[in-house]
N, C-alpha and C positions, 0 to 999 in steps of 0.2 A: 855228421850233422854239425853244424856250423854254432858256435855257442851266443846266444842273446847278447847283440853291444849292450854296453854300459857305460857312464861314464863314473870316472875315476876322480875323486876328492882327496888332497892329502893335504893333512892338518900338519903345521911343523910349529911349535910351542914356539914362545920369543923366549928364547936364550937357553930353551934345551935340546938336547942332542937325541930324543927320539921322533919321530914322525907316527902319523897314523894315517893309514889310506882306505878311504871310505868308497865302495863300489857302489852307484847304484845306476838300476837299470833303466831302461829308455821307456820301457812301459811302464814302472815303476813311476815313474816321473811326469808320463801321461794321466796316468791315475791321478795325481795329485796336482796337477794342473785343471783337472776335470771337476775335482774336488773344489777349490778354491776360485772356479769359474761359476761351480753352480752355490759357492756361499755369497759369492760375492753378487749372483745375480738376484738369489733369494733377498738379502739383506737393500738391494736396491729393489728390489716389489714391496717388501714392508714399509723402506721408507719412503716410497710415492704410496702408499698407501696408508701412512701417516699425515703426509701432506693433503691429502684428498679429503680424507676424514677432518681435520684440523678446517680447511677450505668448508666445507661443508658444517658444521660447527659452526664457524663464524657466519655464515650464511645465514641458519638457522635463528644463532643469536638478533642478527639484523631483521630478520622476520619478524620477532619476538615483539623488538622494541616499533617496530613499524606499526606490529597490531594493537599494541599499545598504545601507538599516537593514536590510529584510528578508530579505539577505545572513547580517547579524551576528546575527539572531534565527536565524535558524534552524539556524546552524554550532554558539552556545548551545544550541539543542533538542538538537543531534546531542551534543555533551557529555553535557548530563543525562540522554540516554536512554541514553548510554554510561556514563556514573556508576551507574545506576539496575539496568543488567544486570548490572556488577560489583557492586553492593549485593545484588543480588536472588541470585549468584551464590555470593558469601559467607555471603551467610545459610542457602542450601540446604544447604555446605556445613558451616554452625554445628548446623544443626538436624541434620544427619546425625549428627554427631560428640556431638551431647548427645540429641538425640532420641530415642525408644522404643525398640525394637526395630533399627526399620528399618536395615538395612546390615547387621545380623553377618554374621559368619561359623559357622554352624554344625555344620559337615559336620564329621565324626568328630573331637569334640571331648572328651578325656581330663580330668575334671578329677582333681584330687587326692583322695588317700584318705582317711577320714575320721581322726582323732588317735586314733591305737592302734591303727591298722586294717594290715594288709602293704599293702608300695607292690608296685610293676612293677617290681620287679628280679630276675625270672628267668631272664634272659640271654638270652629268646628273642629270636630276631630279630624285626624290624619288618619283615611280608612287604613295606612300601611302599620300602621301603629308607631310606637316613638319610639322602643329600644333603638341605640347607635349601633346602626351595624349598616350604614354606607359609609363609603372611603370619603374622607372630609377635603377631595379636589376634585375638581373636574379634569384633573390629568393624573395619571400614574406618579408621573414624582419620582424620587428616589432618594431611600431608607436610607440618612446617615447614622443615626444613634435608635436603640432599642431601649426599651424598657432595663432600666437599672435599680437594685435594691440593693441593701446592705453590705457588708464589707467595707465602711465609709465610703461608698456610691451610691449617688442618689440621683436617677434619672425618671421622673414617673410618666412617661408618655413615650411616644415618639416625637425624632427630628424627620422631615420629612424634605427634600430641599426640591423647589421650584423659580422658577423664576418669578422676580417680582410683579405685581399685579396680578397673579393668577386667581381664579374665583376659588374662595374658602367656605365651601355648602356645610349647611347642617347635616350631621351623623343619623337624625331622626327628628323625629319631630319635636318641640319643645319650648319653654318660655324661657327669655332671656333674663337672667337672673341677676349677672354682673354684665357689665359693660366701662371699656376706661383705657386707663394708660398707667403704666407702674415701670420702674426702673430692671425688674429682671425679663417681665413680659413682653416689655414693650404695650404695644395697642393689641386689646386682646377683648374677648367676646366668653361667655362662661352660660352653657343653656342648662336646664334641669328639665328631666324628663319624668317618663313614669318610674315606679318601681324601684325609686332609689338611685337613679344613675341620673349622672351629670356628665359633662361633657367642657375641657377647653379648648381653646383657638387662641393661638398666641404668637408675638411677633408681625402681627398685622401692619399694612400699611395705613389701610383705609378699613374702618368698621361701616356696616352699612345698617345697623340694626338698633333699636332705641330697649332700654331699661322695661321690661315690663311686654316686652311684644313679643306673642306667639309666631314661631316660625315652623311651617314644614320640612317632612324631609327633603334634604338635597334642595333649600331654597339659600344661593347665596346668604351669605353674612357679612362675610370680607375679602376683602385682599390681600394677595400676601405680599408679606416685604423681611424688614431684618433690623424692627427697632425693637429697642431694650437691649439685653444682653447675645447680641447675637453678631455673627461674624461674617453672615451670608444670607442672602435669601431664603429664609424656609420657613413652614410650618409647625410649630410644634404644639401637637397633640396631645388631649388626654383623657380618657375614660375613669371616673370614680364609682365607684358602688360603696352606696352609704360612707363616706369619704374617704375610703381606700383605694388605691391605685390598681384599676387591673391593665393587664399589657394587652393594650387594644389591638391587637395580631389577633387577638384568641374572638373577638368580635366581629371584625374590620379586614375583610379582604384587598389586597392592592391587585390592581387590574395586570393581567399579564402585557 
């Protein structure tokens, strides 16, 4: 039987005088060829399988920050749709406040008598009685300042802002107590009623009512305007009981 090639290696030192001869075999040499074929194919699956992983990673990362922009865009949407129903919310109520018609008030509405004509001053009672508890316009209006007390704030009524000329009705029924002009009121109207409560009207343009003359509920008084201390057309309002200030909210409904 024929002995397995091999092949033969010989080692000769530089500059010595033995040799050594290293036999190895043909399958030997297969083996280790097989060997370093499958390290070498193994170590290239790990490293595309580094790269893929790495590829993928960065992938992931670019997700991340995408879902994040579109985090930041859309909390912006919620803003501007939120800006948008405050915008749309103020202009409904601009256009109520200047608009046509829409919003009076017109239910038993008194206006004044014509110049030279008799007023309503013949002591009858007002079968509705005279506590103030109607809204003192014939229009809705719109509440810029509330009722302010203490903490060095002093607002005792409300500001109520309409456009000029609007009709300024009495709150209830009642006699006209003050009547005039003064540098914070401007032209203003001042009624007393039953029970302790009074009533002002302030920043008027035009007064229509005389010192001394019974008025009904909801019978004009004035017009509104924006003299005395004031910066725009409105009314400002106020309820006294026994001459303390109540917040006429708690009296005085505004028309939806």
């Amino acid at each position: 039987m024929a002995e397995p090639r091999s092949l033969s290696v010989i080692v000769v030192p530089d500059g010595g005088r033995e040799s050594r001869t290293y036999h190895v075999s043909y399958r030997a040499l297969r083996v280790a060829a097989a060997i370093v074929l499958a390290v070498g194919t193994l170590l290239g699956l790990m490293a595309g399988s580094w790269w893929y992983l790495a590829a993928r990673a960065a992938r992931v990362a670019s997700l991340e920050d995408e879902l994040v922009t579109l985090a930041e865009e859309r909390e912006r949407l919620v803003a501007f749709a939120t800006q948008l129903d405050e915008l749309e919310r103020r202009y409904e109520q601009i256009r109520d406040l200047f608009g046509s018609g829409a919003g009076q008030v017109a239910s038993d509405l008194w206006l004044p008598p014509p110049a030279g004509g008799s007023r309503r001053s013949d002591g009858q009672a007002d079968p509705e009685g005279s506590l103030p508890s109607s809204w003192p316009l014939t229009q809705r209006g719109f509440v810029t300042q509330g009722l302010l007390e203490g903490q060095g704030a002093s607002h005792p009524g409300l500001d109520i802002a309409v456009p000029a000329g609007s009709y300024i009705r009495a709150a209830g029924a009642g006699i006209v107590v003050d009547v005039g002009e003064d540098t914070v009121y401007g032209r203003f109207v001042t009624l007393d009623h039953d029970d302790g409560y009074r009533t002002l009207y302030a920043h008027a343009s035009e007064t229509t009512v005389e010192l001394g003359q019974r008025v009904r509920r909801n019978e004009v008084i004035a017009l509104s305007g924006s003299t005395g201390r004031s910066t725009a057309p409105h009314l400002h309002f106020e309820i006294q009981l026994n001459g303390e200030a109540v917040d006429p909210l708690t009296m005085v409904k505004q028309p939806s």
